[in-house]
C-alpha positions in Angstrom: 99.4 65.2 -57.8 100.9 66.7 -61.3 97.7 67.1 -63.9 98.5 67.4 -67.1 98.3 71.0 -68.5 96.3 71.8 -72.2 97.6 75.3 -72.2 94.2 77.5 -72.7 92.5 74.2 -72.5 90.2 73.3 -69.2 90.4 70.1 -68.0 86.5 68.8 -67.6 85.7 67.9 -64.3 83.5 64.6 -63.0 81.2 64.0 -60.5 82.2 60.6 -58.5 79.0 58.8 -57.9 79.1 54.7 -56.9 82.7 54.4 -57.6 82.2 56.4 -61.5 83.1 59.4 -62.6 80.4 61.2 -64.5 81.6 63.3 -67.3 79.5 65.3 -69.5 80.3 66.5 -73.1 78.9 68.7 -75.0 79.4 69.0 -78.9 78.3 72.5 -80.3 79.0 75.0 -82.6 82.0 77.3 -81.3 83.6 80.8 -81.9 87.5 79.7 -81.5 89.4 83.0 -81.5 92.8 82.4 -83.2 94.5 85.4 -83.2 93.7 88.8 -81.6 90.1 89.7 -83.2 90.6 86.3 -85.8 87.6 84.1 -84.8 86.5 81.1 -86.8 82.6 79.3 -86.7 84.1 76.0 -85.6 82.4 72.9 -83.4 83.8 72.2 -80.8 83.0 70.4 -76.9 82.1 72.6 -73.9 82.9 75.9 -75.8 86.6 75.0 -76.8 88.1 73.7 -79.5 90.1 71.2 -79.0 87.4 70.2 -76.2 88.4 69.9 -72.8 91.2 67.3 -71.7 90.1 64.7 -69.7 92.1 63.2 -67.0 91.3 59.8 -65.7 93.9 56.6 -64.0 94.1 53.5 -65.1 91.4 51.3 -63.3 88.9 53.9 -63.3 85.2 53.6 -64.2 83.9 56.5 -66.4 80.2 57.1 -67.6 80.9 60.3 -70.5 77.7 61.7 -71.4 77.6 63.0 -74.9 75.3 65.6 -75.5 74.5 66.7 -78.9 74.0 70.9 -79.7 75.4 70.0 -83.4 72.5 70.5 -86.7 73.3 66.4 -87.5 74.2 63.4 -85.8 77.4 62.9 -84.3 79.5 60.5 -82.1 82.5 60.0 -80.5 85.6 57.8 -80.8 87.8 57.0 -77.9 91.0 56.8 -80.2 93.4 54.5 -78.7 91.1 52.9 -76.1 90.4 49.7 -75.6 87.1 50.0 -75.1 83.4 47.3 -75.9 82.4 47.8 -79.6 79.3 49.5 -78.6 81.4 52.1 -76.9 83.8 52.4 -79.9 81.8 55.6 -81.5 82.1 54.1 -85.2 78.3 53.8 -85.9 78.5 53.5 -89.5 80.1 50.7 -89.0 79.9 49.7 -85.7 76.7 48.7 -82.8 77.6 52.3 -81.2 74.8 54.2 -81.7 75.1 57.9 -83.5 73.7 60.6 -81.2 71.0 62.8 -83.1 70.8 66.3 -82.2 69.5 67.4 -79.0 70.1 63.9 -77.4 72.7 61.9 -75.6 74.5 58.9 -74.8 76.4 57.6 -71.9 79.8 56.2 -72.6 80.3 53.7 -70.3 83.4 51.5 -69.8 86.3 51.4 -67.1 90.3 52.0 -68.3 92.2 49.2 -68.9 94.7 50.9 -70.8 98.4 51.8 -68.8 99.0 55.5 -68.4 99.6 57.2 -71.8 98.5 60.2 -74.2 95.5 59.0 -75.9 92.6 61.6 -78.1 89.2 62.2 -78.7 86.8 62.9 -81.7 84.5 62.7 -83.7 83.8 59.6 -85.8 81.1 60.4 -87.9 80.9 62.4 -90.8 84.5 62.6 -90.2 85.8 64.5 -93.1 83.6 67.3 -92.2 83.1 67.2 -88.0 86.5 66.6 -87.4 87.9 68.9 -89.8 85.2 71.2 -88.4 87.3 71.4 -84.7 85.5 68.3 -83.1 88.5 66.5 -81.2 89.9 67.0 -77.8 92.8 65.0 -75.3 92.3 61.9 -73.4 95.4 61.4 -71.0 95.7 58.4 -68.5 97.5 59.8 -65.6 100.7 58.3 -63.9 100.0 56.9 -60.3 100.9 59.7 -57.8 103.7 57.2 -56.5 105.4 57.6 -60.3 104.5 60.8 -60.9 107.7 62.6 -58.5 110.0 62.7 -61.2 108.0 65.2 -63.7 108.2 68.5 -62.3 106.1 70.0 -65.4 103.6 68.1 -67.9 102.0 69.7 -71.2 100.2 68.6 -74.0 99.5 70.3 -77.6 97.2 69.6 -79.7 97.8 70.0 -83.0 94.9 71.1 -85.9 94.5 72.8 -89.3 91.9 74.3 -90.5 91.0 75.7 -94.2 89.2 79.6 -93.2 87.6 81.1 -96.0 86.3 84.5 -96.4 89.8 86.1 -96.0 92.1 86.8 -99.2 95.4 84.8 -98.9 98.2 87.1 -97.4 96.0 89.0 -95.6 94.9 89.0 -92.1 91.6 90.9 -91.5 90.1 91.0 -88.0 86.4 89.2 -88.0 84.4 86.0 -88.1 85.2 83.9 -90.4 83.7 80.3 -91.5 85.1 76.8 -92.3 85.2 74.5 -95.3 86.0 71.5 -93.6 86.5 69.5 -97.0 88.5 71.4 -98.5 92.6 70.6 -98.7 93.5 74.5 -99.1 94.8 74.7 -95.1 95.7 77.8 -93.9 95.4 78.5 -90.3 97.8 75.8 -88.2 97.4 75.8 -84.7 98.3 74.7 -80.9 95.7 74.2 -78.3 92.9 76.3 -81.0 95.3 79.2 -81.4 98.3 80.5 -83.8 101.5 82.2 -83.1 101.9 84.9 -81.3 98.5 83.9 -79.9 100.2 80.6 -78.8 100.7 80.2 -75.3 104.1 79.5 -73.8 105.2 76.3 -71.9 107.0 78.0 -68.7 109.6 75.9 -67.2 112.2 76.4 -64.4 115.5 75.2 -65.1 116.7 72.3 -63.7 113.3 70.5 -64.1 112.1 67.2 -65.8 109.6 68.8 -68.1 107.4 66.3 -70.3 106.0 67.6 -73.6 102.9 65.0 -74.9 102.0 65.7 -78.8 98.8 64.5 -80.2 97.7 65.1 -84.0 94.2 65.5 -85.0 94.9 67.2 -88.9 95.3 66.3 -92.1 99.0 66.7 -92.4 102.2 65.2 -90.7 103.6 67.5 -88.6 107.9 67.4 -87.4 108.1 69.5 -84.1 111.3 70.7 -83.4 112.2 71.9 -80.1 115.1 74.8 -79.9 118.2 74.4 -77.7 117.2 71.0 -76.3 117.6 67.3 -77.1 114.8 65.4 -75.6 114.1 61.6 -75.3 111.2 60.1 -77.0 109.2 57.9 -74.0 106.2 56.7 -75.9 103.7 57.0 -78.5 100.2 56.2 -78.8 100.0 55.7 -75.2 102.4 53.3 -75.2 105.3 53.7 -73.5 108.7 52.2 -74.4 111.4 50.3 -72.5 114.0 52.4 -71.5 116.6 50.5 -73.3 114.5 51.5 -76.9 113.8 55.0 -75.7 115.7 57.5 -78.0 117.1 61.0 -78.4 115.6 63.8 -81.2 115.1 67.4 -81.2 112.5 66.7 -84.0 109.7 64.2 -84.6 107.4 63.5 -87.1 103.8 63.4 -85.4 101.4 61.9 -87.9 97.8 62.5 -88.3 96.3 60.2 -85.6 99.6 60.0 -83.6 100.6 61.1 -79.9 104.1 60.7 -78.7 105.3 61.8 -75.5 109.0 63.3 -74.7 110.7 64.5 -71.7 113.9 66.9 -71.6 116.1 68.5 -68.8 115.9 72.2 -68.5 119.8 72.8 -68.5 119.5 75.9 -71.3 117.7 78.8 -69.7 116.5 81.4 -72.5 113.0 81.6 -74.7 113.2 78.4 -76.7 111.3 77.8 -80.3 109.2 75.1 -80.4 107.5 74.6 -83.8 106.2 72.7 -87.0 109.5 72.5 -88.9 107.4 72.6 -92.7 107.6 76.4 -93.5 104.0 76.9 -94.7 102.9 75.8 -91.1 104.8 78.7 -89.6 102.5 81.7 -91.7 99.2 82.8 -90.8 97.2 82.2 -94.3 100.4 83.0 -96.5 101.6 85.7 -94.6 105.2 86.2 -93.8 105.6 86.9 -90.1 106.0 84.0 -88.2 102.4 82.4 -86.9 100.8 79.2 -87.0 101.8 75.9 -85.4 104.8 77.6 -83.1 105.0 78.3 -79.6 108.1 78.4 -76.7 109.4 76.9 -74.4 110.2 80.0 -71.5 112.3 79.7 -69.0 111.1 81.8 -65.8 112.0 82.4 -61.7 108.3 82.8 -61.0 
């Protein structure tokens, strides 16, 4: 069976009990390295940020207990599932109850959404916890019996965060702390991390490699892919007919938004694969190339 693969993201295991799968989550303050000695005071789930990507099929019933290690209330929101209200992690709003520090809650409901790249986060005090780090990937897996012609399946995760501390144009090893509400971005990153801290997507050639994209940030982000066209297969977990499928090297993956794409590995080399707005590609205003940008490698091994 082909798992999806969060590059320098675990995926967070379950404990089948009665026909469930037990989950557990735990929200908390994190140290997310971003570069080589570059940390940042984030919050993230089970030491990570993004949290850990959980894998589940369609069908499945899922208890995911929540366990709060935050200073204030949180929740989370099962963006994209179709899941009861009271489940839906809105609590401002919505019956689902907010989880106060130091306790849980047990997210209970089965999937009755197809296969498909879905996220999760934070829903409460949004502008601040999810801006903080607190979002992670939800991906409903293929069947095994469908799953033959992928060879190689990756998602990225795509964040921004505004570090302060550090004068712009400069990059000082240390720890550095967040303002979550402010607009003045200036670390972008994959999977928690920023070029040349990014890691690679290997591929062999001649394989059916699928890329999934999900956006958890402030800004639109168009990934371009190097030395490839690839077709777009679905977005928010939804996948299309083949017949309205479509071919781009570059896509525009709004805040909120997954998409998924597959390609053929028919180009061997060390392929770009990258933010296409400029300011995205520097590590707070600095001019090597950083930030949301990784590759696609080809390799024998």
């Amino acid at each position: 069976m082909i798992l999806v693969i969060t590059p320098g993201i675990p995926n967070l295991p379950y404990v089948l009990k009665e026909g469930i799968k037990h989950f557990l989550l735990v929200a908390e303050p994190v140290t997310q390295q971003l570069l080589p000695g570059l940390y940042i005071n984030g919050w993230g789930y089970n030491g990570y940020i993004p949290g850990p990507t959980i894998q589940v099929f369609q069908g499945d019933n899922v208890n995911i207990r929540v366990y709060n290690k935050l200073s204030e209330p949180t929740s989370v929101h099962w963006h994209g599932l179709d899941v009861p209200n009271v489940m839906d992690g809105v609590p401002e709003v919505e019956p689902s109850p907010r989880i106060d520090p130091n306790h849980y809650f047990d997210y209970q409901f089965k999937i009755t959404n197809p296969p498909g790249s879905h996220m999760y986060h934070t829903h409460y005090h949004t502008a601040k916890q999810e801006m903080m780090g607190l979002g992670g990937t939800f991906i409903i897996l293929d069947p095994p019996q469908k799953q033959s012609i992928i060879q190689r399946d990756y998602f990225m995760m795509l964040q921004e965060f505004a570090v302060i501390g550090m004068k712009k144009g400069t990059l000082s090893p240390g720890t550095y702390n967040l303002e979550p509400l402010s607009h003045d971005l200036n670390f972008f990153t994959i999977n928690g991390r920023c070029f040349p801290y990014t890691i690679p997507l290997l591929v062999k050639k001649d394989e059916n490699i699928r890329i999934r994209i999900g956006n958890l940030g402030m800004n639109a982000h168009p990934i371009h892919l190097h030395g490839h066209q690839f077709i777009v297969t679905a977005t928010d977990g939804n996948s299309f007919l083949e017949s309205n499928q479509y071919l781009k090297n570059t896509i525009l993956v709004g805040a909120g938004e997954t998409y998924d794409t597959q390609f053929y590995t028919n180009n061997p080399g060390i392929w770009p694969l990258h933010c296409h707005i400029p300011h995205h590609l520097s590590n707070n205003s600095t001019t090597n190339t950083g930030g949301m940008f990784t590759t696609v490698t080809y390799t024998e091994k």
